[in-house]
N, CA, C and O atoms as a Maestro MAE file, in Angstrom:
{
 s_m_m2io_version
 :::
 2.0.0
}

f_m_ct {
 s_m_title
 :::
 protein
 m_atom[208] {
  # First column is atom index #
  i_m_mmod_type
  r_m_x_coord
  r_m_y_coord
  r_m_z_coord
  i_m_residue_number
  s_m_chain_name
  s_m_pdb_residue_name
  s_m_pdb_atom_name
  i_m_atomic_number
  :::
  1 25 12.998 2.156 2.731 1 A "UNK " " N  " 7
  2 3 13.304 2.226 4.137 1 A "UNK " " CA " 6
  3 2 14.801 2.023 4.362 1 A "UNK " " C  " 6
  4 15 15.462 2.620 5.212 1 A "UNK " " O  " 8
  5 25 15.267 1.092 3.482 2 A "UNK " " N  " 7
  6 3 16.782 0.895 4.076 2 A "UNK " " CA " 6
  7 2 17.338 2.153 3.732 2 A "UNK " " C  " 6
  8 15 18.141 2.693 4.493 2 A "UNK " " O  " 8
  9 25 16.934 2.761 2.478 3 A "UNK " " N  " 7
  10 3 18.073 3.990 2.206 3 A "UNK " " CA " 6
  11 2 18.223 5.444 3.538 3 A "UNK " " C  " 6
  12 15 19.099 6.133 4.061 3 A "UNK " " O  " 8
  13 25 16.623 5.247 3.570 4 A "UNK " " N  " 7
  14 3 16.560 5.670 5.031 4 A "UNK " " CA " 6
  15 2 17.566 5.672 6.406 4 A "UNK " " C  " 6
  16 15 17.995 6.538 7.168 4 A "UNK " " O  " 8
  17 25 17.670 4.452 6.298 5 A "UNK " " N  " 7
  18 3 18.499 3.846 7.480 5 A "UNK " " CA " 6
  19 2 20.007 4.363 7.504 5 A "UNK " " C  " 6
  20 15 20.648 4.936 8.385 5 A "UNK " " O  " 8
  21 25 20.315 3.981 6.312 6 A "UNK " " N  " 7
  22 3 21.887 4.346 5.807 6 A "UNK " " CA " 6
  23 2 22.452 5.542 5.657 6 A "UNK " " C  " 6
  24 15 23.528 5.868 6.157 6 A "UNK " " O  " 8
  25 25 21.626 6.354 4.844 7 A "UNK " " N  " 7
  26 3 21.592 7.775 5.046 7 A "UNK " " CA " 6
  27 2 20.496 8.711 5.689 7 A "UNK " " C  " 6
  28 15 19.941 9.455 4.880 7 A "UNK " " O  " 8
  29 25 20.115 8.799 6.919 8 A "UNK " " N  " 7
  30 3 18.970 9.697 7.738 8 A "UNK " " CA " 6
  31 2 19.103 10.474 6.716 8 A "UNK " " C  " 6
  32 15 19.883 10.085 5.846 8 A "UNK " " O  " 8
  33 25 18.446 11.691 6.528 9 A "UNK " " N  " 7
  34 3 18.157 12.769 5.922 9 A "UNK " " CA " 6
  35 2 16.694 13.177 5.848 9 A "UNK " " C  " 6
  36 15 15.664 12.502 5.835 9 A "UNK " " O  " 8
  37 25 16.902 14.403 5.806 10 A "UNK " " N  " 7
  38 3 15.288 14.991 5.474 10 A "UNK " " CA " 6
  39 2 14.286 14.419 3.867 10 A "UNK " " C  " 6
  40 15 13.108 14.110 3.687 10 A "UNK " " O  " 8
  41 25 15.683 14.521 2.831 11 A "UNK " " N  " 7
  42 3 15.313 14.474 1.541 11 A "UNK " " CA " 6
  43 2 14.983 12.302 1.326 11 A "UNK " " C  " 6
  44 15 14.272 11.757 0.481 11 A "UNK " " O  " 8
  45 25 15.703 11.724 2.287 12 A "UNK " " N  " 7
  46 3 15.022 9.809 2.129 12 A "UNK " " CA " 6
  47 2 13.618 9.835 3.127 12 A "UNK " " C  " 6
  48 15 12.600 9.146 3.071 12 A "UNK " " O  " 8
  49 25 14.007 10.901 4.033 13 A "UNK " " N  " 7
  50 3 12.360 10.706 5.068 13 A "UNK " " CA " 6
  51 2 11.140 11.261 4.266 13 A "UNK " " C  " 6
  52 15 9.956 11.093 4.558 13 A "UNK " " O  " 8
  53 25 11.638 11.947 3.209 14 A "UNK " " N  " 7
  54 3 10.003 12.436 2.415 14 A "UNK " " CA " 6
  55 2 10.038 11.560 1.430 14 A "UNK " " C  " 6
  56 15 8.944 11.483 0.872 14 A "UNK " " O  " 8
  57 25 10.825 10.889 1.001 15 A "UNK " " N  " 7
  58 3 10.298 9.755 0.142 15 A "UNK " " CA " 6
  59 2 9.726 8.429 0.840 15 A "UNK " " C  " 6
  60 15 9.038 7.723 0.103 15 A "UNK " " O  " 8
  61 25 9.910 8.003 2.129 16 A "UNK " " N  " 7
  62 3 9.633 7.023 2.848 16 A "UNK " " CA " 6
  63 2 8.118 7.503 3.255 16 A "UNK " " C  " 6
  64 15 7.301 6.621 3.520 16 A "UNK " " O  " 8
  65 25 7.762 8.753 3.306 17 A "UNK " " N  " 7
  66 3 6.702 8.668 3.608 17 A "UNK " " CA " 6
  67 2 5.749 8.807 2.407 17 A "UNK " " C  " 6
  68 15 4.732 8.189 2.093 17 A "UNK " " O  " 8
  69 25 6.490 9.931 1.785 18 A "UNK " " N  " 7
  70 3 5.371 9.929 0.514 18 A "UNK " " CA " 6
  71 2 5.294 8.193 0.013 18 A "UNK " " C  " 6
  72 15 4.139 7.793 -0.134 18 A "UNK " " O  " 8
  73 25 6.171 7.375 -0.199 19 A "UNK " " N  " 7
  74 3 5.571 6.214 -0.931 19 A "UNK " " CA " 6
  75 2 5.091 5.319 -0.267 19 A "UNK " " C  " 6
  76 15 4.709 4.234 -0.706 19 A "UNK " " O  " 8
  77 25 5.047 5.885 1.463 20 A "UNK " " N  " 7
  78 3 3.809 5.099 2.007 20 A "UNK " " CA " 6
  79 2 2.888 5.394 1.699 20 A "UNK " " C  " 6
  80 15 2.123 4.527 1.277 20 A "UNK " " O  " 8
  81 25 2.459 6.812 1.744 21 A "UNK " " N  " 7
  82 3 0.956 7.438 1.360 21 A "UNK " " CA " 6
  83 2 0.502 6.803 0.290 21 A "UNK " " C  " 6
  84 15 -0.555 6.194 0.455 21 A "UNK " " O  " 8
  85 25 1.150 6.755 -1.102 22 A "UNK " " N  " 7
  86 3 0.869 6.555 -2.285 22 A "UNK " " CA " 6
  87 2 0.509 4.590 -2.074 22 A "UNK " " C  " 6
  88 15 -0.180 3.852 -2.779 22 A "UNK " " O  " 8
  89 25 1.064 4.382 -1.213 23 A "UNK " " N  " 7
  90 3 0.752 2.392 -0.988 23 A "UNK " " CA " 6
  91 2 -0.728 2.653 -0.807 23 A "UNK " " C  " 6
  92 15 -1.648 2.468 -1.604 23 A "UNK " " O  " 8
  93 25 -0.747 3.260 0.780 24 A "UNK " " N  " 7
  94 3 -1.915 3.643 1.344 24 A "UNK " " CA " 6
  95 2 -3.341 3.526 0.407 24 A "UNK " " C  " 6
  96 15 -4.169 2.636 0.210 24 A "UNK " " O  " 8
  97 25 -3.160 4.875 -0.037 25 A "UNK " " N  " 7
  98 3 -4.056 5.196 -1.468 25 A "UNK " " CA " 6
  99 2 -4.376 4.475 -1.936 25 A "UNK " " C  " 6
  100 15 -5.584 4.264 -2.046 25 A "UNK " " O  " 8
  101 25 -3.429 3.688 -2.478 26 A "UNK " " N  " 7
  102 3 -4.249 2.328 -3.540 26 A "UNK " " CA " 6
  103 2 -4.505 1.326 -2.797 26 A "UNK " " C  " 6
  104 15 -5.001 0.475 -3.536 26 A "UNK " " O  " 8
  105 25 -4.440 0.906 -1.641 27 A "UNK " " N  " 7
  106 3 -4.867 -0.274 -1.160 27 A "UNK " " CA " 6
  107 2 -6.323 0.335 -0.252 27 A "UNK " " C  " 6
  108 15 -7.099 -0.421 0.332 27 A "UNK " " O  " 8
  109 25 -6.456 1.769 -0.296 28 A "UNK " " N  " 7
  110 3 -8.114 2.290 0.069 28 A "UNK " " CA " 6
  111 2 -8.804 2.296 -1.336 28 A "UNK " " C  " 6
  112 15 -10.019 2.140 -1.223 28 A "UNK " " O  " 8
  113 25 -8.477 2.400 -2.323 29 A "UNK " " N  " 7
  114 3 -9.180 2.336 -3.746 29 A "UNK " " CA " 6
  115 2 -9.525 0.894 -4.124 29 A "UNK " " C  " 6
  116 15 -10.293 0.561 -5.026 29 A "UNK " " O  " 8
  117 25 -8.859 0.105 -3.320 30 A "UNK " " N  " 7
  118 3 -9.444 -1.442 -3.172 30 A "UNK " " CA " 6
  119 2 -10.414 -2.166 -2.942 30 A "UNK " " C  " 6
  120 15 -10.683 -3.324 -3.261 30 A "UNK " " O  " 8
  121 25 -11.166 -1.048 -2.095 31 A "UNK " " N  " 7
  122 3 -12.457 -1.194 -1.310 31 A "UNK " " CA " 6
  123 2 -13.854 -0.858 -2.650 31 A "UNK " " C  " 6
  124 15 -14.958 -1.382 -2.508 31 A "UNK " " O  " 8
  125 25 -13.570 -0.033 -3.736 32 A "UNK " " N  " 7
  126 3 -14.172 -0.315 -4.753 32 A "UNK " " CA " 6
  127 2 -14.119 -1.222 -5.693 32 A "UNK " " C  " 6
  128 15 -14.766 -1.149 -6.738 32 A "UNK " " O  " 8
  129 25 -13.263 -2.239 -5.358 33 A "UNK " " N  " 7
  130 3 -13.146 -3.491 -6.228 33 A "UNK " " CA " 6
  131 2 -14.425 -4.300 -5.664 33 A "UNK " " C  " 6
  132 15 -15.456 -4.727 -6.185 33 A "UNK " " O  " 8
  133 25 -13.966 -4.313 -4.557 34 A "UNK " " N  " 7
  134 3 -15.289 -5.086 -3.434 34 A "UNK " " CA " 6
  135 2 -16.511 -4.792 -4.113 34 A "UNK " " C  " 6
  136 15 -17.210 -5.773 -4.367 34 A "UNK " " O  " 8
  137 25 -16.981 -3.541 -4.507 35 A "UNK " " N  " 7
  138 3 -18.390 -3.550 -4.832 35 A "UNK " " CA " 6
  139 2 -18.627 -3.751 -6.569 35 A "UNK " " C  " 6
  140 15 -19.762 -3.835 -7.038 35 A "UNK " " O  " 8
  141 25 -17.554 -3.806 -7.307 36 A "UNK " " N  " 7
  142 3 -17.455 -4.108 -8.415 36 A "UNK " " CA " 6
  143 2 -17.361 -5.576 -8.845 36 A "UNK " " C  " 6
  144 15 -17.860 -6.048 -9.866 36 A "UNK " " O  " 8
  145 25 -16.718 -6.165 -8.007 37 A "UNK " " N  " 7
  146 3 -16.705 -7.817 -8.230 37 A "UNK " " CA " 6
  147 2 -16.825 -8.597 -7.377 37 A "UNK " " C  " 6
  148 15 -16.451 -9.769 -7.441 37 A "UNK " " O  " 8
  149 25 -17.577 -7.856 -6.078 38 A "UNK " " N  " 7
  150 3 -18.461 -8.993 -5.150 38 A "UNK " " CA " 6
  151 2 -17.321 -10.002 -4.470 38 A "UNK " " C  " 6
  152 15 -16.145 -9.861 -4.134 38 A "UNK " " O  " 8
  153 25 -18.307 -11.117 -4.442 39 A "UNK " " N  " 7
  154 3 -17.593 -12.175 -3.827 39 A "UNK " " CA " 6
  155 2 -16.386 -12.811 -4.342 39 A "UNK " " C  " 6
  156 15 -15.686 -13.464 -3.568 39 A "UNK " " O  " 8
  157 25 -15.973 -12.648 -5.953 40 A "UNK " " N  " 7
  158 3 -15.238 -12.957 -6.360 40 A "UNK " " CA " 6
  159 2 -13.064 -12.383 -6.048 40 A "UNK " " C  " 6
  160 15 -11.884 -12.717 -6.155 40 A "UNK " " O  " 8
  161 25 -14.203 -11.179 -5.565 41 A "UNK " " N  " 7
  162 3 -12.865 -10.253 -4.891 41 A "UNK " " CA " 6
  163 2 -11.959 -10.847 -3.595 41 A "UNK " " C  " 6
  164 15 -10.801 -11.126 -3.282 41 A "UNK " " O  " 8
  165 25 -13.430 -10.833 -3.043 42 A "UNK " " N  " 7
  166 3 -13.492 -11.329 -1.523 42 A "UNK " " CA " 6
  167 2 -12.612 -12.767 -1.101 42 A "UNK " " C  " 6
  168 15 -11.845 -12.924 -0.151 42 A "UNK " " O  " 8
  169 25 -12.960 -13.604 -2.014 43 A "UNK " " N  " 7
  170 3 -12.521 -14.608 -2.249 43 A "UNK " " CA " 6
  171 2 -10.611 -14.147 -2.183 43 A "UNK " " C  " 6
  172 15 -9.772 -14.399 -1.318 43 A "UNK " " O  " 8
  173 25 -10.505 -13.454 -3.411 44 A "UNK " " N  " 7
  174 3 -8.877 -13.209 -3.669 44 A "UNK " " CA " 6
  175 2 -8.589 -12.546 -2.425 44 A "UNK " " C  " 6
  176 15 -7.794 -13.086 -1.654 44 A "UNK " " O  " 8
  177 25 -9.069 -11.563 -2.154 45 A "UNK " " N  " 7
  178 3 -8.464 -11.040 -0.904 45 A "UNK " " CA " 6
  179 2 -8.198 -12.028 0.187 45 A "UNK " " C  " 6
  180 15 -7.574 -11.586 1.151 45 A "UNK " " O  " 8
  181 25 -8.524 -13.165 0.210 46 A "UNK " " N  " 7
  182 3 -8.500 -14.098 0.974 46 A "UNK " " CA " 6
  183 2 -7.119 -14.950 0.771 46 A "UNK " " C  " 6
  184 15 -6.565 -15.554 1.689 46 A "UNK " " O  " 8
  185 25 -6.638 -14.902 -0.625 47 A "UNK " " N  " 7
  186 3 -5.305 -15.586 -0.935 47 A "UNK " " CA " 6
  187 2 -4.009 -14.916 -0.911 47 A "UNK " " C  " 6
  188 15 -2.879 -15.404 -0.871 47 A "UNK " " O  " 8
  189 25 -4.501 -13.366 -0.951 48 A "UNK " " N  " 7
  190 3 -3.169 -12.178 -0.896 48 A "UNK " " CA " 6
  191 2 -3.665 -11.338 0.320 48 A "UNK " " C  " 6
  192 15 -4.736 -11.154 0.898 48 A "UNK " " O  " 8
  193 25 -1.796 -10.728 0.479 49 A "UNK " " N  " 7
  194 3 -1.995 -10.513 1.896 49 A "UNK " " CA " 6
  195 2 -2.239 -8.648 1.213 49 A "UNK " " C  " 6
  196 15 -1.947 -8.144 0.129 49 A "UNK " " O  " 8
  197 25 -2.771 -8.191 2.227 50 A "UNK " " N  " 7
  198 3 -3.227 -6.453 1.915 50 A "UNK " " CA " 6
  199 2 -2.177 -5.312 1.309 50 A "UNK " " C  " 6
  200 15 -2.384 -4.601 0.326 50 A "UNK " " O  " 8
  201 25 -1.130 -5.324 2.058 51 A "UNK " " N  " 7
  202 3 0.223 -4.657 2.098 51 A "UNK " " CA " 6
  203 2 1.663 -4.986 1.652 51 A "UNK " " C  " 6
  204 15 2.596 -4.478 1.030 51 A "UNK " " O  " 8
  205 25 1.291 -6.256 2.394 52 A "UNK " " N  " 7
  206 3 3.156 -7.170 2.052 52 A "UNK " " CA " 6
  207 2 2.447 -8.106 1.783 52 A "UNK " " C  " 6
  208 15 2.943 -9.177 1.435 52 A "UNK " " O  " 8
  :::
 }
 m_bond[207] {
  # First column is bond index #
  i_m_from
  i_m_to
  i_m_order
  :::
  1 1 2 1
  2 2 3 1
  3 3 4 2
  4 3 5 1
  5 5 6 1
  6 6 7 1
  7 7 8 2
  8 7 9 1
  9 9 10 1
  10 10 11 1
  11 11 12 2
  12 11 13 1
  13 13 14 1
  14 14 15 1
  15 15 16 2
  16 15 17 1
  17 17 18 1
  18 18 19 1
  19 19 20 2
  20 19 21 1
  21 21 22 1
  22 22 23 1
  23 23 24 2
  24 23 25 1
  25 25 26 1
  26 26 27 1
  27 27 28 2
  28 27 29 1
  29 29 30 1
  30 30 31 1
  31 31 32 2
  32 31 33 1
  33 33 34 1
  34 34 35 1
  35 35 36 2
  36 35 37 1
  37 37 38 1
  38 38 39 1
  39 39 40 2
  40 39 41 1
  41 41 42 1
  42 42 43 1
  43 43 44 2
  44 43 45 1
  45 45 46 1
  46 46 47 1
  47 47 48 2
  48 47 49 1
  49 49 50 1
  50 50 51 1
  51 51 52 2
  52 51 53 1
  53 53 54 1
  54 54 55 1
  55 55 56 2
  56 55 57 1
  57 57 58 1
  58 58 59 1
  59 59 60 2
  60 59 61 1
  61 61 62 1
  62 62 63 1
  63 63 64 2
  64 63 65 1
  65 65 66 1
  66 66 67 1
  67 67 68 2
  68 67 69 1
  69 69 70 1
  70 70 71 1
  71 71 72 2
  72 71 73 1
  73 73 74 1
  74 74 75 1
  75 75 76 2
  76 75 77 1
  77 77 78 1
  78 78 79 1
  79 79 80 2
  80 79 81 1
  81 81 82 1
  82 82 83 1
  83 83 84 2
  84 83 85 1
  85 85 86 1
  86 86 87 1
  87 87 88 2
  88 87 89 1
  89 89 90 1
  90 90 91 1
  91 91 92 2
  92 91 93 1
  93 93 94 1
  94 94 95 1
  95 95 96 2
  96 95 97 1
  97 97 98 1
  98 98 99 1
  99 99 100 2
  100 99 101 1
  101 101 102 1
  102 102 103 1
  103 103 104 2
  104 103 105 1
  105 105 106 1
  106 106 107 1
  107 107 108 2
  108 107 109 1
  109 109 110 1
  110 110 111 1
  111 111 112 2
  112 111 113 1
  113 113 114 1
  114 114 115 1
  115 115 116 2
  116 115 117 1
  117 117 118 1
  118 118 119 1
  119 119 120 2
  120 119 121 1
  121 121 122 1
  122 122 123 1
  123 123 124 2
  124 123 125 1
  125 125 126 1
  126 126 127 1
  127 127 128 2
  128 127 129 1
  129 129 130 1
  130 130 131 1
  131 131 132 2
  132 131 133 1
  133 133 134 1
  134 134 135 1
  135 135 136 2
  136 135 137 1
  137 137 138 1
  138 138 139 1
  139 139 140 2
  140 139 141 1
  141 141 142 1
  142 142 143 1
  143 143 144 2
  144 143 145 1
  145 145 146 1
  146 146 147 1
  147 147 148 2
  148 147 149 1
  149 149 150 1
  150 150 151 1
  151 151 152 2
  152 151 153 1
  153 153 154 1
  154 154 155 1
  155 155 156 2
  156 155 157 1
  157 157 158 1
  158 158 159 1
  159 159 160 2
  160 159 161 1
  161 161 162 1
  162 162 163 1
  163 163 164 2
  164 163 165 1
  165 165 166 1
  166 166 167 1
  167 167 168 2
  168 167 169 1
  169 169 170 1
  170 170 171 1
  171 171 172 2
  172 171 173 1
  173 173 174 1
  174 174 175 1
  175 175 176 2
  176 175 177 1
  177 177 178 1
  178 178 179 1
  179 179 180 2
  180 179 181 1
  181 181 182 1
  182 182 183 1
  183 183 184 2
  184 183 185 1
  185 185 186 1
  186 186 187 1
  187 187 188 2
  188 187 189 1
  189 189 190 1
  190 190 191 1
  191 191 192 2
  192 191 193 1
  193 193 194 1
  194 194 195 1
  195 195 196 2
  196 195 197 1
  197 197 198 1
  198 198 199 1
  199 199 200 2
  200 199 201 1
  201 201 202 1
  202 202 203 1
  203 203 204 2
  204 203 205 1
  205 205 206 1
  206 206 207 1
  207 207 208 2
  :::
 }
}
């Protein structure tokens, strides 16, 4: 994001978004942890935050 800031451009705005998408993605592939390790997941998800 900062490089973003510093230099606008077309070519830092498609990386700011593509490596949101790609965050995105794996924190929806998360939701199969849930059914793989139950409560034990649940639990951790409880000590870390989702994103940041």
């Amino acid at each position: 994001m900062d490089l973003f800031l510093t230099i606008p451009n077309v070519f830092c705005l498609l990386f700011l978004i593509g490596g949101g998408l790609l965050v995105h993605c794996q924190v929806l592939r998360e939701e199969a942890l849930k059914k793989l390790y139950g409560n034990e997941y649940l639990e951790y998800c409880k000590k870390v935050r989702r994103y940041f």
